[in-house]
N, C-alpha and C positions, 0 to 999 in steps of 0.2 A: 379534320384532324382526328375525331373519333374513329370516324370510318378507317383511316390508316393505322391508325393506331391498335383495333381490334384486328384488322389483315396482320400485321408486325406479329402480333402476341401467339397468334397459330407459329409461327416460325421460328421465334427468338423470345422467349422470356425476359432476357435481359430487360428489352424495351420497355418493358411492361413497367419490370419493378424500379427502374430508373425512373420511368414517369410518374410512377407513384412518390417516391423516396423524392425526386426533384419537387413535386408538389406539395410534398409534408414537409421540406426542407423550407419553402419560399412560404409559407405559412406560420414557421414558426420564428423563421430567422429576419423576416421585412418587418420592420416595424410596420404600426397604420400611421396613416398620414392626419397629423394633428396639426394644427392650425396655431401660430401665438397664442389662443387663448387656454393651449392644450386638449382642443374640444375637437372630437373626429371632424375634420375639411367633410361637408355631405357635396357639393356644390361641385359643376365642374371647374367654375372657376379658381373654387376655394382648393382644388385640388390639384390645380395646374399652377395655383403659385405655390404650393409646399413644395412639389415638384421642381418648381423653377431655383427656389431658394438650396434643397437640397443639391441641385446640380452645380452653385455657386459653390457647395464646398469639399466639389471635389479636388479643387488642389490641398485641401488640407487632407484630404484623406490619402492623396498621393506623397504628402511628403508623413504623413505617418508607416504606409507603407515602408518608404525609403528607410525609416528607422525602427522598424521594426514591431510598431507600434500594431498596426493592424491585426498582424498575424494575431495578438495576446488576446483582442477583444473578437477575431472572430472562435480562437478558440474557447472561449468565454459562450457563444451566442449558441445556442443550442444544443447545448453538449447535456448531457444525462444529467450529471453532476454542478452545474452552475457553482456550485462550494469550491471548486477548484480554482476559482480564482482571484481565492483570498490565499492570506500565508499560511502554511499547514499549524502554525501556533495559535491560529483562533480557533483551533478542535483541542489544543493541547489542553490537560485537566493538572499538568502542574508547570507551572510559568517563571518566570525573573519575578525574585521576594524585592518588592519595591524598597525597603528600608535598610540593604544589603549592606555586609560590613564582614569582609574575608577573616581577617583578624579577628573578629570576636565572634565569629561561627569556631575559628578554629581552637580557641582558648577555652568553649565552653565542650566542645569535643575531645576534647585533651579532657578536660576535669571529667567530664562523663565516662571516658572511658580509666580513670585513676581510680573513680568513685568503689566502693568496696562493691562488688556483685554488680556492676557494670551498670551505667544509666541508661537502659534501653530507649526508652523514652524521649528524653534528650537529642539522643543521636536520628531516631527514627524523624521525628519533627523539625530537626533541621536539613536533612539531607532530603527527605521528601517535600520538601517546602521550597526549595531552589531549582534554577535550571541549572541545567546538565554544566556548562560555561560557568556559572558559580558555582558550583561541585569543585569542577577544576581549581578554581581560584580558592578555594578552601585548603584543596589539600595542597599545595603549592605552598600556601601561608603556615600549614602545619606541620609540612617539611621542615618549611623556615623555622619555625619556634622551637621543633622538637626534633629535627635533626632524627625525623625514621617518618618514614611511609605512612599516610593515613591507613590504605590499604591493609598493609601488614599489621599495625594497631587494630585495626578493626577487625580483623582476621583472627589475629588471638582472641580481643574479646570477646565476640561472637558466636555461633554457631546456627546449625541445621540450616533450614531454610528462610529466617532473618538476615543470617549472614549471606547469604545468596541473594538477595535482595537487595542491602548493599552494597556489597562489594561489586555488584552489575551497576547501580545509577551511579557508582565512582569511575566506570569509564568512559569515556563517548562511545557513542551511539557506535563507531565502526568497528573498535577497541572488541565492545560488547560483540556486535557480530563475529568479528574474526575468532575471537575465542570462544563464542557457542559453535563456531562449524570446527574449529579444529579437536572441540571437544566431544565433537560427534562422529570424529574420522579417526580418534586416538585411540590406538590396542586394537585389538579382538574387536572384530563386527563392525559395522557403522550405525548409526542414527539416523539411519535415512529419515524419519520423520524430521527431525530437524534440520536437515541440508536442505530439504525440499520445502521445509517453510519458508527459511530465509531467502532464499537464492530464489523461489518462484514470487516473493512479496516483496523486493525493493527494486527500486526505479533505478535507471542508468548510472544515475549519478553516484548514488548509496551502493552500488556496486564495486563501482570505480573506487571510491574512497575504501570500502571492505578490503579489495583486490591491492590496495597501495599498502595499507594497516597491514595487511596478513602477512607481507612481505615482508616490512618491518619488523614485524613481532616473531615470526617463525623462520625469518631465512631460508625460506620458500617459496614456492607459487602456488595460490590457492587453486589452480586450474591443475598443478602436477599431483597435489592430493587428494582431489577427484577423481582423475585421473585413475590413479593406484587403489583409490577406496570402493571402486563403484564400476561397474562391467554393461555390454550390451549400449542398448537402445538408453538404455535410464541414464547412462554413462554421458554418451552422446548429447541428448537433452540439460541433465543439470550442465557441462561445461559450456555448450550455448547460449544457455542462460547467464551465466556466470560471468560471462564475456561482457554483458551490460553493454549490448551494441543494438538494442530496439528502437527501432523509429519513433522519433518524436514530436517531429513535425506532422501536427495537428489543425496547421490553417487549411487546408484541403480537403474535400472530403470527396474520393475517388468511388463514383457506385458502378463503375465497371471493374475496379478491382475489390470492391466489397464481393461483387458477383461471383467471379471469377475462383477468389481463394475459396467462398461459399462450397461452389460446386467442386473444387479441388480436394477440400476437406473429404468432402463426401467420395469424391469419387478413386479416394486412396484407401476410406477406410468400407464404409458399409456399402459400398457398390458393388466392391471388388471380393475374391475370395482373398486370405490373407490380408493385410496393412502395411501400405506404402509409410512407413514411420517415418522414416527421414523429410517426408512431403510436410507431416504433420509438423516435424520441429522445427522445419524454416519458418512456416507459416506463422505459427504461433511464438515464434521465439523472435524474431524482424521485425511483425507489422505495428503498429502502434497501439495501445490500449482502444481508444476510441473504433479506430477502423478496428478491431477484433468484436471489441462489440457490438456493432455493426454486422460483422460477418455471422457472430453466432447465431444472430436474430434469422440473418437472409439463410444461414444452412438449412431451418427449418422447411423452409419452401421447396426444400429438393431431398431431406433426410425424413422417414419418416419416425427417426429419433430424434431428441434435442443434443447438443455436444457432448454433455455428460452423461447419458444413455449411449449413446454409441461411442464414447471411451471405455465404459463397460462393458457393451460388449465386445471391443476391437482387440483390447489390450489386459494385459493381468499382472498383480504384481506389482512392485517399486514401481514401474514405469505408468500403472495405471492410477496409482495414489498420485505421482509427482503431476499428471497430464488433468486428474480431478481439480488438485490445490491450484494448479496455474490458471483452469480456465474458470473456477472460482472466483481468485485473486482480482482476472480481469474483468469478471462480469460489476465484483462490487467486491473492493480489500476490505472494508470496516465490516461488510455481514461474514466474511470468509471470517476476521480476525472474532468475531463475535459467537461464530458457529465451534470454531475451535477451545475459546475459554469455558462453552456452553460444556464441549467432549469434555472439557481438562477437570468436571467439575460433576458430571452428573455422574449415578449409581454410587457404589461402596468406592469409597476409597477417592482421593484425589491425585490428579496428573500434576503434580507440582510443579516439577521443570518446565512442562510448556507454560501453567499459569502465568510463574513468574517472568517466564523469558516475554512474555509476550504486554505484560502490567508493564514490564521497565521498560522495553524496546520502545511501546507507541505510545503513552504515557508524555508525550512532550511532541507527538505528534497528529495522530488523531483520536482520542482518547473520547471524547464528546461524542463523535459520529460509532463508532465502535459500542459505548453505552445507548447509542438512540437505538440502533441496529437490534442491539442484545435485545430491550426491552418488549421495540414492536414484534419481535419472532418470539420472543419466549415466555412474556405476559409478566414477567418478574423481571427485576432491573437487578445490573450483575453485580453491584453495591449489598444488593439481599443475598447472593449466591455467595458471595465471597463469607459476608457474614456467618452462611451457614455454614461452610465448608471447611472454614479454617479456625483460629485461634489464637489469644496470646497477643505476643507484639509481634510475630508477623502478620499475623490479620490485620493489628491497627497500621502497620506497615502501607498493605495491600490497600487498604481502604483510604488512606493519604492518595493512594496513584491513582485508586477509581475518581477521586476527586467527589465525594460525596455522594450521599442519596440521589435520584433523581427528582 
């Protein structure tokens, strides 16, 4: 086997790193074979009844299959992240207030906002203290009582960048998106930094739902004001992205097309003179988070850059920020979302808009992994960052959504 094995590798690569990748696959994804008393089987005997028993239940594992059961737990079994296969609210750093009561969230927000010089306080601890779905059921109830918009209330009372802060955890999560991209595509100029966070940082489905909202809210299509806001290559990429059509099936794990896209990468951009762009933006815009991580690992074996050096050097510009953020996003979103609050915050002066877009937006999603991230890269926990950088009652605002000290 070795002997062919080493003949193969002079010819085809491929062989090689298949058999590697199949062998680190089967080491880490087979269980060992434990015995009833959970004590490693040593024995051949001991080990041909675990054997035996395990092959009794293979009909239960064929009728999980049938229902779809398998797929979850093989994507679950050796995947980078194992956290994925809990619900994204066991990262969330603000949750459903167990002792909840719409009506009397909303009477004491009325009063706070009647109050002479407005009860910042008040309003900051209850709306930072509920999820997003009790947000709603607040202002619904405040409708009710007071016959005007919590929004609009809280808009007059309000200002700077507390009111920003608000008035963002009063929408849902798609609400929020659709109105930070159309507010990066409105008038003069675009926000490309902001198109290119959102649109390269939500998953299929948080797309989909943006792409339904946008519609709703602007009597548009978020793909025709891309379209119009954005040119070229970059153009091309965010509306692919946009599309929220990436692979998601993850029970597979394909290492001739990990291979393949590897050397594809490569051989569009640093192989070649010029860059096959459009190669790069199926690839990365199609295969599924997993299999990209996967691929980025196996480019190395044929680039003698990593993907985000030879995005550097391939590409410049819009297109070369949106191509950094994306394969960021895939290597790891919480260090990407951690790297950015880090930008939003160091040297003179703070980046507020992305702070806060990014406090509300994950805040009820992965907010825990986001602060473990900040802290192992940056040696201070982003609870001390905020602290230093900001003020007032938007700081205690900010500091509600870090969800405390570490």
């Amino acid at each position: 086997m070795k002997l062919n094995l080493a003949r193969d590798v002079k010819n085809n690569k491929k062989v090689f790193y298949r058999y590697i990748d199949q062998k680190r696959w089967t080491k880490e994804c087979v269980p060992p074979l434990l015995n009833e008393n959970k004590e490693l089987a040593s024995t051949d005997t001991e080990k041909a009844e675990v054997l035996s028993l395990n092959m009794s239940q293979q009909g239960v594992l064929a009728a999980w299959k049938a229902n779809g059961v398998l797929g979850s737990i093989r994507r679950g079994v050796g995947s980078r992240d194992r956290g994925h296969s809990l619900p994204p609210s066991a990262y969330a750093t603000v949750k459903a207030y167990s002792n909840f009561d719409a009506d009397r969230d909303a009477a004491a927000l009325e009063a706070a906002i009647k109050t002479k010089g407005v009860d910042e306080v008040t309003i900051i601890n209850i709306l930072t203290n509920r999820s997003n779905e009790q947000r709603q059921d607040i202002a619904f109830a405040y409708q009710r009582r007071t016959k005007k918009e919590l929004s609009a209330a809280l808009k007059s009372a309000l200002s700077g960048h507390l009111e920003a802060v608000i008035l963002g955890l009063l929408k849902t999560p798609s609400q929020y998106d659709a109105s930070e991209l159309k507010a990066a595509m409105k008038g003069l100029g675009t926000d490309e930094d902001t198109l290119i966070e959102i649109i390269c940082s939500r998953t299929n489905q948080e797309l989909n739902e943006i792409n339904r909202v946008y519609r709703e809210m602007y009597k548009t299509e978020l793909e025709k004001d891309i379209i119009s806001d954005t040119s070229g290559d970059f153009r091309k990429l965010m509306v692919a992205l946009a599309k929220g059509k990436r692979c998601e099936d993850t029970s597979v794990i394909d290492y001739e097309l990990i291979d393949q896209d590897a050397r594809e990468l490569y051989d569009a951009g640093v192989k070649r003179k010029g860059t096959d762009v459009p190669k790069w933006i199926n690839i990365m815009t199609e295969r599924s988070v997993p299999h990209l991580q996967k691929v980025f690992e196996r480019y190395k074996s044929y680039s003698p850059y990593d993907m985000l050096e030879s995005i550097k050097k391939e590409v410049k510009g819009d297109l070369e920020n949106a191509f950094i953020n994306l394969v960021q996003c895939i290597q790891n979103k919480q260090l990407y979302f951690a790297d950015r609050l880090y930008d939003s915050m160091k040297g003179k002066g703070t980046r507020d808009k992305v702070l806060i877009r990014i406090m509300v937006s994950r805040c009820e999603v992965d907010m825990l992994k986001i602060k473990s991230e900040f802290k192992r890269k940056y040696g201070k926990s982003l609870y001390y960052f905020i602290q230093q950088d900001t003020k007032g009652d938007y700081q205690r605002a900010l500091l509600n959504l870090c969800g405390g000290e570490d």
